[in-house]
N, C-alpha and C positions, 0 to 999 in steps of 0.2 A: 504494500500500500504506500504511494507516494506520501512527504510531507506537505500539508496543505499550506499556504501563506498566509501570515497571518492579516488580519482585516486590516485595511487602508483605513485610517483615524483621519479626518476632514479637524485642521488648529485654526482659527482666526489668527493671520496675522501678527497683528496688534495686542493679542494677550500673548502671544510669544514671546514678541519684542519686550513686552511690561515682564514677564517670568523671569528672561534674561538680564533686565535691567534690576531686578530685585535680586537676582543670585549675584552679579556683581558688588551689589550695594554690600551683599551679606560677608562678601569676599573680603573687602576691605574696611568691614568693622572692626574698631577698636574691641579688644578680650577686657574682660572686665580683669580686676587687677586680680590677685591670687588672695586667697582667704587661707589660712591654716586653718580655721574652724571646720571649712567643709571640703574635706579628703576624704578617697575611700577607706582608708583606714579607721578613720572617726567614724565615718556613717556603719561600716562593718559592725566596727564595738558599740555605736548604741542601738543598734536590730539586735545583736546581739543578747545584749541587757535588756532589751522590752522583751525576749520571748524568752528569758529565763525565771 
């Protein structure tokens, strides 16, 4: 049995444009500064401590 193709998706344009222009935006946001508070290590240890 042959593989069928998968369906042709009909994009406006212009909301393309807008998706691209928002993953850009996202690309060169500032990271927010680093917290010690919230590491996997901390978050780890208190799931930890709530389900003991």
């Amino acid at each position: 049995m042959p593989a069928l193709d998968p369906p042709e998706v009909q994009m406006d344009p212009e909301l393309v444009k807008k998706y691209e222009q928002e993953i850009e935006a996202a690309k060169n946001a500032p990271l927010p500064e680093e917290d010690d508070d919230f590491c996997l290590a901390t978050m780890i240890k208190k799931s930890i401590t709530i389900f003991i």
